[in-house]
C-alpha positions as CSV (number, residue, x, y, z in Angstrom):
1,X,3.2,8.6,-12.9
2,X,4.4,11.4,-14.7
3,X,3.3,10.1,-18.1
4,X,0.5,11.5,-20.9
5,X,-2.8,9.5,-21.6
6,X,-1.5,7.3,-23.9
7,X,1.2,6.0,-21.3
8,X,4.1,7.7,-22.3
9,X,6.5,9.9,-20.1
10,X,5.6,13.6,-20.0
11,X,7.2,15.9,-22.1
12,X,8.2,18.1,-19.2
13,X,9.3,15.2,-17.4
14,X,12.5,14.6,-19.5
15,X,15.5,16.2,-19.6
16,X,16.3,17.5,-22.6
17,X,18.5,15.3,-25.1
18,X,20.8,18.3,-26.0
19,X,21.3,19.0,-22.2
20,X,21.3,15.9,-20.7
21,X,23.3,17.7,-17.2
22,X,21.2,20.7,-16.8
23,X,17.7,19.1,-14.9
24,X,16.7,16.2,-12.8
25,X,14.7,13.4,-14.0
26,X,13.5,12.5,-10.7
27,X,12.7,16.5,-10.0
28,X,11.1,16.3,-13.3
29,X,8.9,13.2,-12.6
30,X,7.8,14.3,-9.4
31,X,6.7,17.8,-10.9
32,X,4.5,16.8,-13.5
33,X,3.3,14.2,-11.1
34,X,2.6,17.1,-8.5
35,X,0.9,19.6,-11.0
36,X,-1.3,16.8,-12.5
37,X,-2.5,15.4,-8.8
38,X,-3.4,19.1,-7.8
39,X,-5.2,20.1,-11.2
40,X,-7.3,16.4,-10.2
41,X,-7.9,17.3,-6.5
42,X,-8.9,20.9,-7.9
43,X,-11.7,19.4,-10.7
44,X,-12.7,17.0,-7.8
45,X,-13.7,20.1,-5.5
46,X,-11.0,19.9,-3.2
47,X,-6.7,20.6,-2.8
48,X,-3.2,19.5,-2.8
49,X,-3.2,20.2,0.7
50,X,-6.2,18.2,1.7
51,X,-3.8,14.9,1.3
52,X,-4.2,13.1,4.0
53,X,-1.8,10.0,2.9
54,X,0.5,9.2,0.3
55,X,2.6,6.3,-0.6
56,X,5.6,6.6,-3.3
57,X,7.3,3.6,-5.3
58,X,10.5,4.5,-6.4
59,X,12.1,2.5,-8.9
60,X,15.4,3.5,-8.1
61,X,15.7,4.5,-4.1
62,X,18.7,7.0,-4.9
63,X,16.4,9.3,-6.0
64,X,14.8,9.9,-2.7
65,X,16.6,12.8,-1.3
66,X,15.9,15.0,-4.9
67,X,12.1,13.8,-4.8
68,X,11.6,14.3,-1.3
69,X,13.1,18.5,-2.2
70,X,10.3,18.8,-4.2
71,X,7.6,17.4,-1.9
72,X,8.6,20.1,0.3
73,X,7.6,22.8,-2.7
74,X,3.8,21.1,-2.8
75,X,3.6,20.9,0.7
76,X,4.6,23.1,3.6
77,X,2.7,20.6,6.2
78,X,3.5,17.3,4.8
79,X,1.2,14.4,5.0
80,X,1.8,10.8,6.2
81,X,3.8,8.7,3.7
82,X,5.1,5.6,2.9
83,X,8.0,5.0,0.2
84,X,9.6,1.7,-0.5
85,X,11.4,0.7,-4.0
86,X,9.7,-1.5,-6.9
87,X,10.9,-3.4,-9.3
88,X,9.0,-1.8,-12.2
89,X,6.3,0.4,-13.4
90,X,4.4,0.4,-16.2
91,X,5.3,3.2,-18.1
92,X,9.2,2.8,-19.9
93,X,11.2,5.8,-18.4
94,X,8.9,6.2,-15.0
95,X,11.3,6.7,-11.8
96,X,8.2,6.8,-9.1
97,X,4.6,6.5,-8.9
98,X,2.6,8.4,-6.4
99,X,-0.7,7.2,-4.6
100,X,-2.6,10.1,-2.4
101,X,-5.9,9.9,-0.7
102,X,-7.3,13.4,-0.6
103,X,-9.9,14.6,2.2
104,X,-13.1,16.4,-0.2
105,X,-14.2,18.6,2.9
106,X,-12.6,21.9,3.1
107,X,-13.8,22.5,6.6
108,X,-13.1,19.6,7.7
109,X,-9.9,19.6,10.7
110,X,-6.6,18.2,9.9
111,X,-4.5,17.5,13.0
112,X,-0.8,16.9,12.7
113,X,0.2,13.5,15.1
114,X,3.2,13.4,17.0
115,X,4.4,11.0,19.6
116,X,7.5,10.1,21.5
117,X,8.5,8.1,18.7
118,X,11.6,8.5,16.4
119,X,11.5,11.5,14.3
120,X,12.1,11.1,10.5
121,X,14.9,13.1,8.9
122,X,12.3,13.7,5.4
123,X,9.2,15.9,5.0
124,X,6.5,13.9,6.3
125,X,4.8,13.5,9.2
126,X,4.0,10.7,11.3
127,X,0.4,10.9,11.3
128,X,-2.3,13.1,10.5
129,X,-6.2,12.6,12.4
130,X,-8.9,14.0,10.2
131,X,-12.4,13.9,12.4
132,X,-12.4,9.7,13.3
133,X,-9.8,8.9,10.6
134,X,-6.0,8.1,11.0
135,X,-3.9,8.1,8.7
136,X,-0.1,7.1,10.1
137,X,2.9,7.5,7.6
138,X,4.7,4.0,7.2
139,X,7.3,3.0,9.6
140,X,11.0,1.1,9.4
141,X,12.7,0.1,12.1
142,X,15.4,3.4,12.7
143,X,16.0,6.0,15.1
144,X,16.9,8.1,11.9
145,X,19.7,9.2,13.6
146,X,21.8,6.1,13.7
147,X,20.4,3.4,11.6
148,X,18.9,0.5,12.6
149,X,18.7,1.0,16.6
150,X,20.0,-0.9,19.2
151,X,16.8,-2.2,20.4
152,X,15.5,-3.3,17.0
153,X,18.6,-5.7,16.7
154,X,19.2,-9.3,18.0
155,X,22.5,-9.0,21.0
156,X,24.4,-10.5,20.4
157,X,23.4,-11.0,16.6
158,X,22.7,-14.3,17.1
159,X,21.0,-14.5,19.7
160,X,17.4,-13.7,18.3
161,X,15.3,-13.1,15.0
162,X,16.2,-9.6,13.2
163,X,12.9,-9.7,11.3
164,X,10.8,-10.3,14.9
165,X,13.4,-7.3,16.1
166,X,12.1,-4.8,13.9
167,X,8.8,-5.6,13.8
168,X,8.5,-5.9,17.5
169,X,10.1,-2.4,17.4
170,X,8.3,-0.9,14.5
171,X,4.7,-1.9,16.1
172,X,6.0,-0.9,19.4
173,X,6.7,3.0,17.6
174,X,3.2,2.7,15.7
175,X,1.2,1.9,19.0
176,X,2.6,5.6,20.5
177,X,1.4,7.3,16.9
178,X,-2.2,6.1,17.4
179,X,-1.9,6.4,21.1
180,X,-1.0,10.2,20.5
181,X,-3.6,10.0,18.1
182,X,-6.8,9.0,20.4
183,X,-6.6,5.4,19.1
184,X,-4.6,1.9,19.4
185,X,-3.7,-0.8,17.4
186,X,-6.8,-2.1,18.4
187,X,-8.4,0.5,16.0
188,X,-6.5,-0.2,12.8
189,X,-8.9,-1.2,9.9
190,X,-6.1,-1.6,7.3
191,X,-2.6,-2.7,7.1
192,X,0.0,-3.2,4.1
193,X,3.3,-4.5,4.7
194,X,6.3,-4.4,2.6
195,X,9.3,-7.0,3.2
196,X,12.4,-6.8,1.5
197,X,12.6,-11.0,1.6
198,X,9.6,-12.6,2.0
199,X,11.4,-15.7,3.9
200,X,11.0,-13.9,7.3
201,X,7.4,-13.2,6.9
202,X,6.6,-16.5,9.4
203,X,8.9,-14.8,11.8
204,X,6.6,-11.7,11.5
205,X,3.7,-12.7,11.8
206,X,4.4,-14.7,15.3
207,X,5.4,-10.6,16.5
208,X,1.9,-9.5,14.3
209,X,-0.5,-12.1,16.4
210,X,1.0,-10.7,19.6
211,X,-0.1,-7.1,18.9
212,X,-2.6,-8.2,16.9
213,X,-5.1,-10.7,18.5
214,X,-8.3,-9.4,16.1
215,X,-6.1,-9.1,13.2
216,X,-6.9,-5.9,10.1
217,X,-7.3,-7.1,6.9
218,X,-3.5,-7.0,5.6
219,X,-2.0,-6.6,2.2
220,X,2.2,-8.4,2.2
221,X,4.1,-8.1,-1.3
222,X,8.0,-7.5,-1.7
223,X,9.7,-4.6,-2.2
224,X,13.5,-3.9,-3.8
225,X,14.6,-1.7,-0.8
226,X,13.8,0.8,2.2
227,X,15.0,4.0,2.8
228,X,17.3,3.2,6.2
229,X,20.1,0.4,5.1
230,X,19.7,-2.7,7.5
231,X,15.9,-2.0,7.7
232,X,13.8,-5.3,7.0
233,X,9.7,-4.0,6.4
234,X,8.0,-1.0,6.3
235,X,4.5,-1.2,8.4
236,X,1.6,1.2,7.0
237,X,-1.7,1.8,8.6
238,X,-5.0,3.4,9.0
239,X,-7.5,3.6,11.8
240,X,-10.3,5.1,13.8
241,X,-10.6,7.1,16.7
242,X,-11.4,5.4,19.9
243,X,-14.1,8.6,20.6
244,X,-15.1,8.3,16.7
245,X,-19.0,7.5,15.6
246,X,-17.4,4.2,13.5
247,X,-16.8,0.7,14.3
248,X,-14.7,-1.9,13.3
249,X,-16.3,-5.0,12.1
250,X,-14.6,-7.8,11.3
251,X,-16.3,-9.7,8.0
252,X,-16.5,-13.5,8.4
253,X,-14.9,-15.2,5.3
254,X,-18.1,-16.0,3.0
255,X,-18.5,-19.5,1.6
256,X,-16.4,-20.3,-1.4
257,X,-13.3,-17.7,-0.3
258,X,-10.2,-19.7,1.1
259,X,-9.3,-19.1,4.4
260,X,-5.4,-17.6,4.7
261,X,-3.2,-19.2,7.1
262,X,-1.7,-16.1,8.2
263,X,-2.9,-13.7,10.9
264,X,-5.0,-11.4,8.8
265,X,-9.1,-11.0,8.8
266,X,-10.1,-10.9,4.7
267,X,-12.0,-7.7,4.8
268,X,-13.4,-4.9,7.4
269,X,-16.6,-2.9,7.7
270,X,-15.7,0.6,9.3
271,X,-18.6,3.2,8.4
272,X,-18.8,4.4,5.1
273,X,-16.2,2.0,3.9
274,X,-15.2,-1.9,3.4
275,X,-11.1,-2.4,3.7
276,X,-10.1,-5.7,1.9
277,X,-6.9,-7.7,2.5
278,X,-4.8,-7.8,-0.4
279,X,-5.9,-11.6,-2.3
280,X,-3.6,-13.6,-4.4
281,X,-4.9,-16.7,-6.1
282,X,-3.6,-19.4,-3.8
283,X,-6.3,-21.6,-1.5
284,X,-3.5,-21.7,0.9
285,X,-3.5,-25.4,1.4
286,X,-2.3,-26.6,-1.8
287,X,-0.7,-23.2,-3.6
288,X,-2.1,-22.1,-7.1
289,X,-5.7,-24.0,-7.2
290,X,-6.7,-25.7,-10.2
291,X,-9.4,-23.5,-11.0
292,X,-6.2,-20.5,-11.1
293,X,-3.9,-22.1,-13.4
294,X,-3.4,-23.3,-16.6
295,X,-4.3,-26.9,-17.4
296,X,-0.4,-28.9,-17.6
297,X,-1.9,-30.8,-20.4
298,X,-3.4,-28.3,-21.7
299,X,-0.3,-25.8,-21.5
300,X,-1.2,-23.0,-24.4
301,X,-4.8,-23.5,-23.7
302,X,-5.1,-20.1,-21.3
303,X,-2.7,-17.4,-20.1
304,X,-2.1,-17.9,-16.5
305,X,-2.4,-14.1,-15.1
306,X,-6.4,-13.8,-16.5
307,X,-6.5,-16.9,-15.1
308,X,-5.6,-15.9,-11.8
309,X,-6.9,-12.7,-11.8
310,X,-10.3,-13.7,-12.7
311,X,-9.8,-15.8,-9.3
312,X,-8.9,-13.2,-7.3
313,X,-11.4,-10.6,-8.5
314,X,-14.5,-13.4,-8.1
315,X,-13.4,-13.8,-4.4
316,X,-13.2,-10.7,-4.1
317,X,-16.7,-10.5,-5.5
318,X,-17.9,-12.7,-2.7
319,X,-16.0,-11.0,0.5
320,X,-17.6,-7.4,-0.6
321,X,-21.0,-9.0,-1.2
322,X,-20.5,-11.0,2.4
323,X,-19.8,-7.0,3.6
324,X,-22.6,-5.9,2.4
325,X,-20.6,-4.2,-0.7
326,X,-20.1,-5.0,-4.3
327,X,-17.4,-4.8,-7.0
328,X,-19.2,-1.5,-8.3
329,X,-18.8,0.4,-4.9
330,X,-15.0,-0.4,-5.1
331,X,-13.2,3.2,-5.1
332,X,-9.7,2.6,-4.8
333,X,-7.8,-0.7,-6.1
334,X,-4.0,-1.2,-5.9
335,X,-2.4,-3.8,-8.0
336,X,0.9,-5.8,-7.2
337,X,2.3,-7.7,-10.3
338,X,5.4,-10.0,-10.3
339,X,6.3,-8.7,-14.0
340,X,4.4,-5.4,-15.4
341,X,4.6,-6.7,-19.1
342,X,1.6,-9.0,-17.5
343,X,-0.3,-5.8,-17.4
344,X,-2.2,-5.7,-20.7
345,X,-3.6,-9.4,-20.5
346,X,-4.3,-8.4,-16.5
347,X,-6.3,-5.3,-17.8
348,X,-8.4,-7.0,-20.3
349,X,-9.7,-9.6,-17.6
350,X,-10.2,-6.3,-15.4
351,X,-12.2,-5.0,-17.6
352,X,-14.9,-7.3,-18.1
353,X,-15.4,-6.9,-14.0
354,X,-15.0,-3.0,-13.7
355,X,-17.4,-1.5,-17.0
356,X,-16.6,1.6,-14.7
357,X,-13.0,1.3,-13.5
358,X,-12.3,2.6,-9.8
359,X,-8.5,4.5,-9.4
360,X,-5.8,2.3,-9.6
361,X,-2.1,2.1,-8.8
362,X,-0.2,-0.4,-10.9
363,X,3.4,-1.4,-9.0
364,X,5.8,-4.1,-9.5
365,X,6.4,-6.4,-6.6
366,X,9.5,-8.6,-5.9
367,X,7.8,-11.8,-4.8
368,X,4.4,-12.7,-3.2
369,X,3.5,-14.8,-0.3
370,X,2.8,-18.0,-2.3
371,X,5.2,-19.8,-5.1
372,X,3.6,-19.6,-8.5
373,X,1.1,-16.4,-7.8
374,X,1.4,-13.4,-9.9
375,X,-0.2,-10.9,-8.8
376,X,-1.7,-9.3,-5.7
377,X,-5.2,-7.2,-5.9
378,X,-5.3,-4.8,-2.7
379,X,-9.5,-2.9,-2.7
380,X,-11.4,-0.3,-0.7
381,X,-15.1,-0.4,-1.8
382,X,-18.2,2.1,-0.1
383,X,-20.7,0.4,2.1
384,X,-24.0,-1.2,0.8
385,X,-25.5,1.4,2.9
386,X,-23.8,4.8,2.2
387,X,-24.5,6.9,-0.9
């Protein structure tokens, strides 16, 4: 975000008080946010145009078309991206928050993906493939020319599922970006998926077993809004090459870890890396376990997000281990919380796990899968056996 080290919003972020007309706060924002990602990729031996994927919360999606003007300053060949809306962030002021994954190799290839798929109006592109990597921006269901297409809605309206629609449609688009690529569904080792109502999500998963039969690990929280009006969830993925030296394999759900209902696997080793699915602290039989909440006769006697987060991390714990992996190889953690002013009591359980914390993005999320959970806890960790 485009805030100091002590969590407050930038200086050069705001517009001035006295001249409240002349500047942009979302220009602003996404300036500072820009500069301070560049002078990072810089002390980390590498550059802004090594991104090989971003995604961008917006708290206010109106602010899209100024944000995306500057993204075309910072870079002349755009990387993949995903942008939905959030409810909150954590800082008070904060319009976006922007998440990159950068490529370290300066030799190393990029290759710009494109397919016979729709072609998006903004400054992105549909996929980038970076030796046996790829990295596809997230998809809506739009033709960006006319909305939501023809073929993505029920005829008449009635007449079928708008969720299963788009999905079908959206997967149908994705399989021609890794087609294009050198790869197939078949090669994704990593999913999120962000639903503006969270009541269709049965509906989408029936579509995500068909295209899906060994399912990625998969990350599902809400989200305020997409870009294309009508649109229902934004699909964003990663794979491997079909020609590449990795392979996906599937991690069996260790003792202990509840096993989801949904069509998702829990985690996925894929060379130097473990992907795990997003966790929320439901056993998925009976909601919230005991174990997560806070005693009813008991009711001040705990704080219910350090309960649950404690939960989630410890299974967590267990799914790395059972990849080989541990907490302390995480390098990359994205966390999804119902209401941000959880954040401080969230952080001080996340401390006692992470002495040496990995990255994290901090969003707000609209709703999670299961009544009563509060937060969702998305990791990529290094393999046991790479440096």
């Amino acid at each position: 975000m485009a805030v100091t080290a002590r969590g407050h919003l930038a200086d050069a972020a705001k517009v001035p008080d006295a001249f409240p007309y002349y500047g942009s706060p979302i220009k602003r924002q996404t300036r500072v946010i820009l500069d301070n990602l560049k002078q990072l990729c810089e002390a980390a031996g590498t550059s802004l145009d090594r991104v090989v994927k971003a995604q961008v919360f917006l708290a206010d999606l109106s602010d899209f078309f100024y944000f995306d003007e500057v993204w075309r300053e910072y870079f002349p060949t755009p990387p993949p991206r995903t942008t939905v809306g959030t409810p909150a962030l954590l800082a008070d002021g904060a319009r976006i928050l922007v998440d990159v994954v950068v490529l370290a190799d300066r030799s190393q290839p990029i290759t710009v993906v494109t397919s016979q798929g729709p072609r998006p109006m903004a400054h992105y592109s549909e996929a980038f493939r970076v030796g046996p990597w790829v990295f596809a921006a997230g998809q809506i269901a739009s033709d960006y020319r006319t909305g939501v297409p023809p073929e993505a809605r029920p005829d008449p309206p009635l007449a079928g599922s708008p969720i299963k629609r788009q999905a079908a449609y959206i997967l149908g688009n994705l399989a021609k970006t890794f087609e294009a690529a050198g790869s197939s569904l078949d090669h994704v080792v990593k999913a999120q998926v962000f639903m503006q109502d969270l009541n269709d999500f049965p509906a989408f998963d029936e579509v995500w077993r068909e295209f899906f039969p060994t399912p990625p690990p998969r990350t599902t929280v809400g989200t305020t809004g997409l870009l294309v009006p009508g649109t229902l969830v934004e699909i964003d993925l990663i794979g491997i090459a079909r020609d590449g030296p990795f392979r996906r394999e599937i991690v069996s759900i260790p003792e202990g870890v509840p096993r989801p209902m949904a069509n998702y696997s829990v985690a996925a080793n894929v060379g130097p890396f473990v992907f795990a699915a997003g966790q929320i602290a439901s056993d998925y039989r009976t909601g919230v376990p005991p174990e997560a909440r806070v005693p009813d006769a008991f009711p001040y006697y705990g704080i219910p997000i350090k309960r649950q987060t404690e939960y989630i991390v410890r299974n967590l714990e267990k799914t790395l281990r059972a990849a080989g992996s541990s907490l302390d190889r995480v390098v990359k953690a994205q966390v999804f919380l119902k209401d941000v002013t959880h954040f401080p009591a969230f952080d001080e359980v996340w401390k006692t796990f992470f002495p040496e914390p990995p990255p994290q993005s901090v969003v707000g999320t609209t709703n999670l899968l299961v009544p009563g959970t509060l937060i969702e806890i998305d990791l990529t960790a290094l393999a046991g056996r790479h440096a």
